[in-house]
Structures are given as C-alpha cells and as structure tokens.
N, C-alpha and C positions, 0 to 999 in steps of 0.2 A: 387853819385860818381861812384859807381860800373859800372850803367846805361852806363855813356857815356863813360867807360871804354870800356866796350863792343862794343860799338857805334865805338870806333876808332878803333877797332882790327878787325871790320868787313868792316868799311872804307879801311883801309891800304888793308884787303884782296881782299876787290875790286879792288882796284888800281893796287896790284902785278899782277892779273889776266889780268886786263884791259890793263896794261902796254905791257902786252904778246903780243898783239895782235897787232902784230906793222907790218900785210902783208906779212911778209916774209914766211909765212907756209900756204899751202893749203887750214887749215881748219880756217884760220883770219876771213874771207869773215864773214863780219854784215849784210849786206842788205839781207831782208826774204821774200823782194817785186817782186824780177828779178829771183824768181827760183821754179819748176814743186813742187807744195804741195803736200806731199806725202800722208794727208790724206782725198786731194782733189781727188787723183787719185785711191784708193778704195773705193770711192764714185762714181768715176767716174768708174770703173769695174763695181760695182752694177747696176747704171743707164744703161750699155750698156746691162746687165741681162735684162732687161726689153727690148731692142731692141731684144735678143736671142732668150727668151724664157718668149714671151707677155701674156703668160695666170698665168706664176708661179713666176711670180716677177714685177708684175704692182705694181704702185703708188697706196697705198688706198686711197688714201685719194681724186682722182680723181673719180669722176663717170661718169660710162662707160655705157653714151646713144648712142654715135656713134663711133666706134669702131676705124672706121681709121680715124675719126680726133682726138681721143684719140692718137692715134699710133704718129698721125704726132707731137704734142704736145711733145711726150719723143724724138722723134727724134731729134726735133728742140731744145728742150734743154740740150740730149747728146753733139748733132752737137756744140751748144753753148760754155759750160764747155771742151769738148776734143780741140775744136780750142785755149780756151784760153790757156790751159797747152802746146800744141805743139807750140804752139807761143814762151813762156817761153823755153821749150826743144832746138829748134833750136839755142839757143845761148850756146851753152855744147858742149862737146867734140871737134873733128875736126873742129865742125861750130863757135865754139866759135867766135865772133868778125869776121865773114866773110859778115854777111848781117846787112843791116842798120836796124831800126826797120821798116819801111813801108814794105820793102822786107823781113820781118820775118812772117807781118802778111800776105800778098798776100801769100808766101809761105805755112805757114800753112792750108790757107784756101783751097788750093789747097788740099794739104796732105789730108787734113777731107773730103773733098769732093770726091777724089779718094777711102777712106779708106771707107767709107761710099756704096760707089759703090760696093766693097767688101763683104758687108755684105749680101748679099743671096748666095755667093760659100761658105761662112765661116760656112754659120747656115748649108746647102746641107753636108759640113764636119761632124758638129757635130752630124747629123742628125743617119749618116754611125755609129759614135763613142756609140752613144747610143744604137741601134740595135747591137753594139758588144758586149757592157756591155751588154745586157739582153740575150743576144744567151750566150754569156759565162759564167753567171754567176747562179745557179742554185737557190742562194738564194734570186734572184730579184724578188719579188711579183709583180710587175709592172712597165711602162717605169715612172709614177709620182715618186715611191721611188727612180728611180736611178736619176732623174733630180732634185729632193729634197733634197736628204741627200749621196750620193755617192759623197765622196772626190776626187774621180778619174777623175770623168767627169768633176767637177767645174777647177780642175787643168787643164784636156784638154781645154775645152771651155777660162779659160785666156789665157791659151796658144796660141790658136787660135786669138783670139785678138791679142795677143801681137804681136804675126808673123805678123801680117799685116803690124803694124806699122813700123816692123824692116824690114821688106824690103823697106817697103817706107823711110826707111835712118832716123826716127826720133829718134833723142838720146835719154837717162836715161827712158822714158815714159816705153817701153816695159819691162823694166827691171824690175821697178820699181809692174807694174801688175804683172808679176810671182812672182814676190818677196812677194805680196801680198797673192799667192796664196798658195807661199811657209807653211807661216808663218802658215795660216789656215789648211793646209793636212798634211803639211812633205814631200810633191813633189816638186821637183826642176824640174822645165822645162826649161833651158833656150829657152830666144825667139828666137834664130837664128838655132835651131833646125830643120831640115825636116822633116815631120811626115805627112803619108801618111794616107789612109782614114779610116775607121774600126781598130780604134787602141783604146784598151781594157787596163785599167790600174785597177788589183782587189787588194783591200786594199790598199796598195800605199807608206803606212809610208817607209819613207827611201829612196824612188828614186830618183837618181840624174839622169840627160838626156841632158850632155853637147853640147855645143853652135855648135858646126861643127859638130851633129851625124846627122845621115839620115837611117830614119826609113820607111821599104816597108810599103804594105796594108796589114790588117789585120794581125796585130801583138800587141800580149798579154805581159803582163807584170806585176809580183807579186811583193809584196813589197819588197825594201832592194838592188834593184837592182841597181846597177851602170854600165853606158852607159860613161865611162872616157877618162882621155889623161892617156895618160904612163907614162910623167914626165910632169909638166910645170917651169922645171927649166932654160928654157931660158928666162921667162917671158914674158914681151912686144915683144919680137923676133920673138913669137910662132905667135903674133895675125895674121889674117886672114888663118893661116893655117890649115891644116886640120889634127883634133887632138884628135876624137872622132871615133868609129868604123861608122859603116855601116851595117844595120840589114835590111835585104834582107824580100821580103813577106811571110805572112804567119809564121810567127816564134814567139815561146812561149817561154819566160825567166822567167824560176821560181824564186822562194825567197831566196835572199844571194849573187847573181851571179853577178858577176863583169865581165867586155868586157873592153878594155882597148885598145887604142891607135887608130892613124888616118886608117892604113893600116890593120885595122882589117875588113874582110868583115866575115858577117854570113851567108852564103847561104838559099836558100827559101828552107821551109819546116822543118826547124831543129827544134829540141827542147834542148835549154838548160837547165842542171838540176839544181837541187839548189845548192847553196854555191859553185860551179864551178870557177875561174878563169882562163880569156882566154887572150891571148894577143899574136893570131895569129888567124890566118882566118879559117874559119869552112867551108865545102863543104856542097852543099844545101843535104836537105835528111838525113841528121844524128842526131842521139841523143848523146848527149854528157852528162854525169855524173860523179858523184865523185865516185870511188870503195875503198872498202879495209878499210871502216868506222869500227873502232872501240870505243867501249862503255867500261868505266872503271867505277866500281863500288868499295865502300869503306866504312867501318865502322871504328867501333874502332880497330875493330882485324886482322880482314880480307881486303885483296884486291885482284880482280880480274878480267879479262878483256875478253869479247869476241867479234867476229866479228861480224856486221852487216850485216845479210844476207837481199838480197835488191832484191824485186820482180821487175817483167816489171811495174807492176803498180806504185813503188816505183818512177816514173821518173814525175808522176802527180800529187801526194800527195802534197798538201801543209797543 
C-alpha cells in the first residue's frame, strides 16, 4: 500500500509539473530535436582543435600514413557536424521562422563553406597570439606548453573561432563556444569582440572582454581584468551599441583593472596598473596606477597602519 502511495504522489507531481508547461513561458519548448546540442558543440570546438593545431590534437585513433588525406578526413567531418549545428542555429534569434528548411540548409552550407575559407587568416592570428604568449611570458619553456596547457591561448583560439562565425550572422553557436571556453579557463571572450593580432592573455582567471570592446595589436592582459559597459540598465535598448572601451596598440592591463564604458579609448603605448578603475579615456604613452595604498595591520592589542611605498617597478609586478 505504502508502494503505490508513493506511486500517486509522484504521479500527481508529474502532472503539476507537466500541467506547467502549457507554451506560455519561454522555457515550455519540449522538442530536443530542432535545437544547436550544446554538448555537440564542445565536441565540435575539439574537432576544429584538430583543424588549428593538426599535430597536438589529432584523432588517435586514425593512422597517419598520408597526411593530408588524413587532414581532409577531420575537415570533412568538422565541415560535416558544424553544418548540421548551424543549420539548427539559423532558426534562433532574429532568424527565427524567416527561412524555410531547404533555405536553412543551402544557407548554412554556405556559412561553413565561407567559414572554412576562413580558416588559414584565423590559424596566421593565433599563430601572432602564440609568439606573444612566449615573448611575454618568462615562464614558458616552449611554444608545445603554451599550445598544451595555457588557458589563455585555448580562450583566444575559441575566441577566434567564434568571431568568425559571429560575423557571418550565425546565432547561439558563437556564443555557445566561448561559453565553453568560459567554463574551462575563467575567461570570458565574448564573440563579437575585436581583437587584433599579438594579443597575450597571462593567467586569465577573471577576465571578462565585452561583446562591443575593440582591442589594437599587441596588447597584454593579466588576470581579473574587466574590459565593461558602465551601466546596462537600459537592457535590450543598449544592443548594437557601443558599450565597451577601446584599447588602442601595444597596451598592458595588469591584474584587478577595470576599463569601463563605450567612449572609453586607451591610447597606444599605456600601461594600466593593477586594481586601477577607469571610465574615461587615457592618452597613448601613459602609465596610470593606483597611489596612496595603504596597509593596515592588527592583532589583539595593537593596530596600525602605513603607507605603501611603491617603486617604478612596482607598475609590472604582478
């Protein structure tokens, strides 16, 4: 008796649940058939790893007697899997219900086949990105560790990816890869991002690098940093606008620092220090820090406090 006691209490809880779901609310949608698998699409990040970087993330399981019909082999089957997900994608957002299914998949084929064209200016990028991590980084014992286990470059290289896709106008997909890359570093890239060549990301945990920023060449960046809007309290009003700074060539953002809004430019050559917050424009050639740090100390008995004297070197410590 108890049994089917139980049996009806989790019946009826079905039901309540089930009853819910009656369309009116955004998240009702049942069908799991008609939409981008998100743990298709970090599968599918992986698989393009092997179109990026063919020597440090092949298929083992393939052997490699001929190289480049090996090659053509992951192409053909990225090319494969990314068509089927941007197929799916085009029915999201603005596109929602704009194209039939015939003209979703001619569309996407398109997309993959342009985006794919793409792919020897994207790798020529991360190529620049890698040589910056290893120029800037003292502790890299060679360009294998930073392509192996640096959280920073795997964040740029989805990043890279994903921009592709987000310019060629494909919904959730781009998103969904940084989002992937998120989870794995602590970096936030958005894909609508500009980010020019030689851009160096050391440790990383913490950075956020909003959807409208536009970042020159050769520009460094320590963990914790944030690249923001000022407010996004007009919401959906803001979108397309421009709501993140502008960080100009050549510029180093140490650890803590916050940059804040659309009209923020950073002029080439500056250095920002750490724990800095700005939210007006820097002139190229300047260093900017925080002064007048003070340090408070305390026991049971005693307290007391002195100033932080802070060397020139003081501005590249991290």
């Amino acid at each position: 008796m108890e049994n089917i006691s139980k049996e009806k209490e989790i019946d009826d809880i079905v039901q309540k649940i089930y009853s819910s779901l009656d369309g009116t609310k955004n998240i009702d949608a049942l069908s799991i058939y008609n939409k981008p698998d998100k743990t298709e699409v970090r599968e599918l990040v992986n698989k393009l790893y092997r179109v990026i970087y063919p020597g440090y993330y092949r298929d083992r399981s393939v052997k490699i007697y001929n190289p480049k019909n090996t090659f053509a082999v992951t192409v053909e089957d990225v090319f494969y899997h990314l068509n089927k997900q941007v197929t799916l994608a085009l029915d999201f957002g603005t596109k929602k219900g704009s194209m039939t299914a015939q003209e979703r998949e001619k569309e996407s084929y398109r997309v993959c086949k342009e985006f794919f064209g793409r792919i020897p200016a994207v790798r020529e990028h991360i190529e620049t990105d890698l040589l910056a991590t290893y120029d800037g980084d003292p502790a890299a014992g060679c360009f294998e560790e930073i392509i192996l286990a640096y959280p920073g470059l795997f964040a740029i290289t989805v990043y890279r990816i994903a921009h592709e896709l987000y310019k060629l106008q494909v919904p959730v997909l781009p998103r969904l890869m940084t989002e992937y890359a998120h989870s794995e570093t602590g970096i936030d890239i958005h894909p609508g991002a500009e980010i020019g060549k030689f851009f160096f990301i050391d440790h990383g945990t913490g950075i956020v690098i909003g959807e409208t920023t536009e970042i020159g060449r050769n520009v460094k960046i320590y963990q914790g940093v944030t690249l923001g809007a000022l407010s996004t309290r007009g919401g959906q009003k803001l979108s397309g606008k421009k709501r993140h700074p502008t960080i100009c060539d050549n510029v180093t953002i140490y650890a803590g620092a916050s940059i804040l809004g659309g009209d923020t430019i950073i002029g080439e050559n500056t250095v920002i220090g750490g724990n800095t917050f700005i939210t007006r424009s820097i002139d190229a050639n300047t260093v900017v820090s925080m002064k007048n740090l003070e340090m408070e100390y305390r026991d049971n008995r005693n307290r007391h406090t002195e100033e932080v004297v802070q060397s020139e070197e003081w501005y590249y410590v991290i």
